[in-house]
Each structure stands twice: as structure tokens, then as C-alpha cells.
C-alpha positions as CSV (number, residue, x, y, z in Angstrom):
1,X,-32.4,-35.7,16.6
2,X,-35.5,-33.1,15.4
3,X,-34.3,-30.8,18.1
4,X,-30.0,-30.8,17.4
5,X,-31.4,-30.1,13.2
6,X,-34.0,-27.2,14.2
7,X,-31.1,-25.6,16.1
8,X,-29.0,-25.9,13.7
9,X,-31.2,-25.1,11.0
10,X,-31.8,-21.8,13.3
11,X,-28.4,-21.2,13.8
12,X,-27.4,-21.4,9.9
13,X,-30.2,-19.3,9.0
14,X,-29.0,-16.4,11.6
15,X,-25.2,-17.0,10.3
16,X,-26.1,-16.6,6.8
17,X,-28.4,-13.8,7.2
18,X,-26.0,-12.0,8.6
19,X,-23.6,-12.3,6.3
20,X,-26.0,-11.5,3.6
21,X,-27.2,-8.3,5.2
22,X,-23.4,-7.1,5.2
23,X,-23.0,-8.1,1.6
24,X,-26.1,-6.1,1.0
25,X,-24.7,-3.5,3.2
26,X,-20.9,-3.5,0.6
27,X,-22.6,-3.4,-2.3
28,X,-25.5,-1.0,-1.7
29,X,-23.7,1.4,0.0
30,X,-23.9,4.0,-2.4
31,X,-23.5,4.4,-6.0
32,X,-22.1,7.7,-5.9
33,X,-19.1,6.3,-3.7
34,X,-18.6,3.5,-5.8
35,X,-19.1,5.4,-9.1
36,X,-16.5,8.2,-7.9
37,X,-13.6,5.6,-6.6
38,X,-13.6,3.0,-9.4
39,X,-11.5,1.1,-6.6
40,X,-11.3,-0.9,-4.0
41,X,-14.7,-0.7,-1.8
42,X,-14.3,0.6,1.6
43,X,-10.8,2.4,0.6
44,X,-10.3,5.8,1.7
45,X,-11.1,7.9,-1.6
46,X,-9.5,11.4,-2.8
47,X,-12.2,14.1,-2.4
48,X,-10.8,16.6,-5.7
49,X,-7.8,16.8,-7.4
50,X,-7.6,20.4,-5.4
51,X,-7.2,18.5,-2.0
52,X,-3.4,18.9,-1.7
53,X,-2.9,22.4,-1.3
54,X,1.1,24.1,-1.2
55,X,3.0,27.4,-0.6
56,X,1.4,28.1,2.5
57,X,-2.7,28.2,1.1
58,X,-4.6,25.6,3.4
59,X,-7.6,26.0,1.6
60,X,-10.9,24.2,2.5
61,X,-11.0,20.5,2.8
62,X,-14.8,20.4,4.0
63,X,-18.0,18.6,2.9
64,X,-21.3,18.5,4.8
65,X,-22.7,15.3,5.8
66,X,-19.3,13.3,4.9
67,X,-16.5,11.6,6.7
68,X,-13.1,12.8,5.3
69,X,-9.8,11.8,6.8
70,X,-7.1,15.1,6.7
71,X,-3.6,14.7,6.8
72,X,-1.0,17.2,6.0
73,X,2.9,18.3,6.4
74,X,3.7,21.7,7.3
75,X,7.5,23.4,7.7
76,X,8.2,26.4,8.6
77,X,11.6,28.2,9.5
78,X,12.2,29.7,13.0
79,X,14.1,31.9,15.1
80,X,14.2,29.4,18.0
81,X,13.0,25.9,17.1
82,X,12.9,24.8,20.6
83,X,10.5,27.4,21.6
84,X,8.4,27.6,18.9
85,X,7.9,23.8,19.4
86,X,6.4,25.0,22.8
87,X,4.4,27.5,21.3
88,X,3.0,24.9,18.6
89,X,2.1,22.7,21.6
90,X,0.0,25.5,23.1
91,X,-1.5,26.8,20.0
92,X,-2.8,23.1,19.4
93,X,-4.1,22.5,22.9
94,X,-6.0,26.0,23.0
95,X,-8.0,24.6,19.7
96,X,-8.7,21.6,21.6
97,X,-6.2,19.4,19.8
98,X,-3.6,17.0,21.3
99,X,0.4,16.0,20.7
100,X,0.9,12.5,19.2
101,X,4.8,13.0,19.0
102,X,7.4,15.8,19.4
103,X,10.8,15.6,18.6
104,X,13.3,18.2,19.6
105,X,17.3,18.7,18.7
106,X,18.9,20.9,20.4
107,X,22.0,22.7,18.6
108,X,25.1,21.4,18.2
109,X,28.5,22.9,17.0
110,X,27.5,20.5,13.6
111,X,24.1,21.1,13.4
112,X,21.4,23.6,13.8
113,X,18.4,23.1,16.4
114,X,15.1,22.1,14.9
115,X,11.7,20.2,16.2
116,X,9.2,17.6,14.7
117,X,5.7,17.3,16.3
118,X,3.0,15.0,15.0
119,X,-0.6,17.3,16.1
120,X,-4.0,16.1,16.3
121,X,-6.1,19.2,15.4
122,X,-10.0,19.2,15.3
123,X,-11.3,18.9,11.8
124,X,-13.2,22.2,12.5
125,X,-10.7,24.3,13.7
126,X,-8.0,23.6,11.2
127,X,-7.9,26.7,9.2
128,X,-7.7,28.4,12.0
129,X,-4.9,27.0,13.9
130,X,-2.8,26.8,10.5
131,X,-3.2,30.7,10.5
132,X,-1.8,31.0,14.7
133,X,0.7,28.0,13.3
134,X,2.0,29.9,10.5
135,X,2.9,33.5,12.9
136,X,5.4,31.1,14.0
137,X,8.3,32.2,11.4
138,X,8.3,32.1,7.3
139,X,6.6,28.8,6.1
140,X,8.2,27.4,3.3
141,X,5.2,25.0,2.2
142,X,1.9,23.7,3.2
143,X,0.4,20.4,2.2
144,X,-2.6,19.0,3.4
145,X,-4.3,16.1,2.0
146,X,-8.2,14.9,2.5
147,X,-9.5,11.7,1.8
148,X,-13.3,10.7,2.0
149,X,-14.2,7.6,3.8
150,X,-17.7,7.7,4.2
151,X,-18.1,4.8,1.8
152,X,-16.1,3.0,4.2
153,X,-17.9,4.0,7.6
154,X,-21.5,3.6,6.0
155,X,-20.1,-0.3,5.6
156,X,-19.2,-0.6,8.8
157,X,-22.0,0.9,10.4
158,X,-24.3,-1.2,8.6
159,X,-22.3,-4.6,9.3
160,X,-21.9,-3.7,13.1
161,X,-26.3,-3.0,13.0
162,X,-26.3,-6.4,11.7
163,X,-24.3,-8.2,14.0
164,X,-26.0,-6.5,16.6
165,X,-29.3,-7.9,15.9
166,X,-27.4,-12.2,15.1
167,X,-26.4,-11.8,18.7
168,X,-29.5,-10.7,19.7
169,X,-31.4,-13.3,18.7
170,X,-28.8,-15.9,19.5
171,X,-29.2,-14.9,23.2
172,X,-32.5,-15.9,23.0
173,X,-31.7,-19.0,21.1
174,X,-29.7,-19.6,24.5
175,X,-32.2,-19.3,26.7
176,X,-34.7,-21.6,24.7
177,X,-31.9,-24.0,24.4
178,X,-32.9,-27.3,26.3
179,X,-29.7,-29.4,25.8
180,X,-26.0,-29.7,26.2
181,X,-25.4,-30.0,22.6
182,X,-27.8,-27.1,21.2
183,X,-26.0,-25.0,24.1
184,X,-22.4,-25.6,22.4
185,X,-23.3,-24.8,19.4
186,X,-25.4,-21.4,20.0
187,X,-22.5,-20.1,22.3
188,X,-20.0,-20.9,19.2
189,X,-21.6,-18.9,17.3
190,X,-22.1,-16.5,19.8
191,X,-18.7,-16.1,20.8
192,X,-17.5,-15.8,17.1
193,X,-20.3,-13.2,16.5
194,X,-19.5,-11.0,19.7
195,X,-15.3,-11.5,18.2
196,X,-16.4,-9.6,15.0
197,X,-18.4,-7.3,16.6
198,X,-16.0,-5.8,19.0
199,X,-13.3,-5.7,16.1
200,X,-16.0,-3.7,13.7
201,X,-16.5,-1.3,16.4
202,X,-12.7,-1.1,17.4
203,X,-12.3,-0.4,13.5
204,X,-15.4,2.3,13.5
205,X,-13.7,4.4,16.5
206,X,-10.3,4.4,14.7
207,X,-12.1,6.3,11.7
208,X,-13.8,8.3,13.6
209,X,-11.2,9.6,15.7
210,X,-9.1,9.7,12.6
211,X,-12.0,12.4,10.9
212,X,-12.9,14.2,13.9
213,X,-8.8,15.2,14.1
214,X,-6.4,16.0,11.7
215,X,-3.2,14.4,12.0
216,X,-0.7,17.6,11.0
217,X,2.9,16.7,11.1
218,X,5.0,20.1,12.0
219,X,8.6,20.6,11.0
220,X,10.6,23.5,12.7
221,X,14.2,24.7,11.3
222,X,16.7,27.3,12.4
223,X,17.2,30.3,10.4
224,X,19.3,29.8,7.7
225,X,19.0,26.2,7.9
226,X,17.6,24.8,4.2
227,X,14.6,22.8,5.1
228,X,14.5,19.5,3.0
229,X,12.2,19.3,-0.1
230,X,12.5,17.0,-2.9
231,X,15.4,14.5,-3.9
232,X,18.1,16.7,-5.4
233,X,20.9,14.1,-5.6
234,X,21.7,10.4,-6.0
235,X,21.6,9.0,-2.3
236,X,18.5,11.4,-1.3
237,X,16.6,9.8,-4.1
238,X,17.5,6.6,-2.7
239,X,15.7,7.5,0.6
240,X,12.7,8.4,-0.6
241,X,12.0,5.8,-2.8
242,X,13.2,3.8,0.2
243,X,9.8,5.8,1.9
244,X,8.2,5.6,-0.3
245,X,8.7,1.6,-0.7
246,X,7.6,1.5,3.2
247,X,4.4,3.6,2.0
248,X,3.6,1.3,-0.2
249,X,3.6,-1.8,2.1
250,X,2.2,-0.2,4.8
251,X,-1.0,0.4,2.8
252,X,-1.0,-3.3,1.8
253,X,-0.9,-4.1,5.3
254,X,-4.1,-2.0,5.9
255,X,-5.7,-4.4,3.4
256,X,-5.1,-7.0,4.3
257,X,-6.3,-6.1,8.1
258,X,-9.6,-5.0,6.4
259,X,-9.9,-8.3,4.7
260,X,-8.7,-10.9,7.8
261,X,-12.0,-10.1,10.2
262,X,-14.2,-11.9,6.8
263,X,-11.9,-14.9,6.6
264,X,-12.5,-15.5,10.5
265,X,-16.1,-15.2,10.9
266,X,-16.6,-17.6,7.6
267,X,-13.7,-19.9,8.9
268,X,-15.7,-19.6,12.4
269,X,-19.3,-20.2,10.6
270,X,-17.8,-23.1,8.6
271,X,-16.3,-24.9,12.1
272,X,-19.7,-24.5,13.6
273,X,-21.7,-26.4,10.6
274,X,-18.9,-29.1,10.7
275,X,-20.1,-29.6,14.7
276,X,-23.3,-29.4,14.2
277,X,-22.6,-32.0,11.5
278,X,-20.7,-34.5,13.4
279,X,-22.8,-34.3,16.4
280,X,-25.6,-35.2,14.3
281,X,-24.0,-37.9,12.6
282,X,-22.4,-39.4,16.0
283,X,-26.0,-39.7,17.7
284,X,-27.6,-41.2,14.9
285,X,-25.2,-43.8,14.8
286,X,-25.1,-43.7,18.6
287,X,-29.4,-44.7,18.4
């Protein structure tokens, strides 16, 4: 009986620790972060007003010692859609990018040929490859949007330092464990330790891959084709608030991933007191 309550004393003490060092971790984070957003903690935050940049001026959307998330639209009208889109692909593969997506119509008697590609850029060489990007044909607008995460990241990282050290020392609660019962309940909390780690760090290389490349979606129209701006009639203002509508929910969705790793690990730290509970009450009345 003094051996299944020091265990789970110990276990307790490790679950609650760690939770505490990641609620340390949320709210300590950085004032200037919080200060700046006014928001949601651990939502990607606007770095200036200046950010979104149009009519073909990329700017610079840098800062030292920060993580920042870019993501921009870029059109541009072509002789040859088809083979620019090939070009594109080159130009982003020479600066060490990749191609997440590329869409090409060919021309039709109703409709002139044109090209979508979705490129992953490096965050250091985007200037750069705007400027090969832009010798493509006349660019009819730029956008490019940056938003800072570090906030965000510096939670992560410390949550994922502190999980780190609970599973630690819950392998060597393991291998002190001298019973059946105090084995069941260190390797439930293990496993529901080791669950949240691997879904922090899945989260953590996400972000970084999302800062270390720009995500530039490239749209490529025939000559004389008018490229599409903003709504100019009844049914086209329909679709984009239909977008945006989608927008919308899809951030909600992000939110609501952030959030659902916290409600399992304190549903899973709550099952684990209720077994260590009920164990002990079962041998007590069992002696």
C-alpha cells in the first residue's frame, strides 16, 4: 500500500510539473510578443503594417533573431504561359526552392492558356528570385505577406524541453519499479507523455519548414488576357466572400488543432489518477 502511494505520489508530481513548466513556458514567453499581439498566445502575429507590399515592390520582410512565416501571391502576364511555367520551375529550383503544385491550361478556341504554381522559396533568397521571377513578362501585382511566429515556436520549444526531461525521469521510475501495478501506471503515463511529445515536435518541424520557405503562389496569363483582381460584379463578389468564408474556418480549424494536444494529455493525466485511485482503493479492501 506505501509503495502503489509513493508511485503515485511520484508520478503526480512529474505530471504536474510538467504541466506547470509549460504554463510557465505560455505565459513567460515574452512580453514583447504578448505586448505587440494583444491576441491569442501562440498565433502567428503581423510583423508591420508595411508587410504586404503591391505593384510589383517586394520589399524586405526580414528580422534578425526571429521566426516569420512569408506568404505571398504574385501574377504576371506572359507571352507563353506554358513555358514560362517551366521557366518559373527552374528559376525556383536554381535558388534551392521546390514546387508544391503547378497547374497548367493549355489554350483552347474559348480560352487563353495560363499556369498556377504554388513555390517554396528559401526565406533568404526571396528577393532575389522575385527579381529572375518578374523577367518573366509584365507583372501586374505583387503581394507578400509576413507573419512573426516566434512567440509561437519559443512555446513550443520550451514545452517539448519539458517533456523531454517527464519522460526522462519516468524511464527511471521504470526501472525502479518493483511491481505489476507501479509498472502500469508509470508506462501510462509514459505512453501519454511520449504521444504529446512526438505531436509537439511534429508541430515544431511544420513551423520551421514553413519559415525557412516561403510559400509564393504564381499566376501566369496570356497576353491580352485580363488577369483577375478584385470583385467587380455581383456573382464575383459572391466568390470571394465564399473564400473568404472558407478562410475564415480554416483558421478556426488551426485553433482548435493547437488547443486538442492540452485536452489529451490532461484527459490522459486525469485517467491515470483515477487508476492509481481505484487500485488503491481495491487492495485496501482486498487486505
Amino acid at each position: 500500500m506505501k509503495r502503489i502511494s509513493v508511485v503515485a505520489l511520484a508520478i503526480a508530481v512529474l505530471l504536474l510539473a510538467g504541466c506547470s513548466a509549460q504554463g510557465a513556458s505560455t505565459s513567460g514567453s515574452g512580453p514583447s510578443s504578448s505586448d505587440s499581439s494583444g491576441g491569442v498566445v501562440g498565433a502567428p502575429q503581423p510583423v508591420s503594417p508595411d508587410s504586404a507590399v503591391k505593384d510589383g515592390t517586394t520589399g524586405e520582410i526580414k528580422s534578425s533573431n526571429r521566426d516569420v512565416i512569408t506568404t505571398g501571391s504574385v501574377s504576371i502576364t506572359v507571352d507563353d504561359p506554358i513555358k514560362s511555367a517551366q521557366d518559373a520551375v527552374m528559376i525556383t529550383e536554381q535558388a534551392g526552392g521546390r514546387i508544391d503544385s503547378r497547374t497548367e491550361n493549355p489554350a483552347t478556341p474559348n480560352q487563353p492558356a495560363s499556369a498556377t504554381l504554388t513555390l517554396r522559396i528559401p526565406s533568404d533568397e526571396l528577393d532575389r528570385t522575385l527579381a529572375e521571377l518578374k523577367k518573366l513578362g509584365t507583372v501586374n501585382f505583387v503581394s507578400l505577406n509576413a507573419s512573426d511566429i516566434t512567440q509561437q515556436t519559443t512555446d513550443l520549444d520550451a514545452r517539448i524541453t519539458s517533456l523531454k526531461t517527464s519522460v526522462d525521469r519516468l524511464l527511471t521510475l521504470m526501472q525502479q519499479a518493483t511491481s505489476t501495478t507501479d509498472l502500469i501506471a508509470i508506462e501510462s503515463a509514459l505512453s501519454a507523455r511520449q504521444s504529446e511529445l512526438e505531436g509537439l515536435q511534429s508541430q515544431r518541424d511544420y513551423l520551421s519548414d514553413q519559415v525557412d520557405f516561403s510559400t509564393i503562389s504564381l499566376d501566369l496569363y496570356s497576353t491580352g488576357t485580363v488577369a483577375p483582381g478584385s470583385p467587380d460584379s455581383f456573382w464575383t463578389g459572391i466568390v470571394a466572400g465564399w473564400n473568404a468564408l472558407v478562410a475564415a474556418l480554416g483558421g478556426a480549424l488551426i485553433g482548435i488543432g493547437f488547443v486538442l494536444p492540452w485536452l489529451l494529455a490532461l484527459g490522459a493525466v486525469a485517467a491515470i489518477v483515477l487508476l492509481i485511485v481505484w487500485l488503491s482503493t481495491r487492495k485496501r479492501k482486498a487486505a
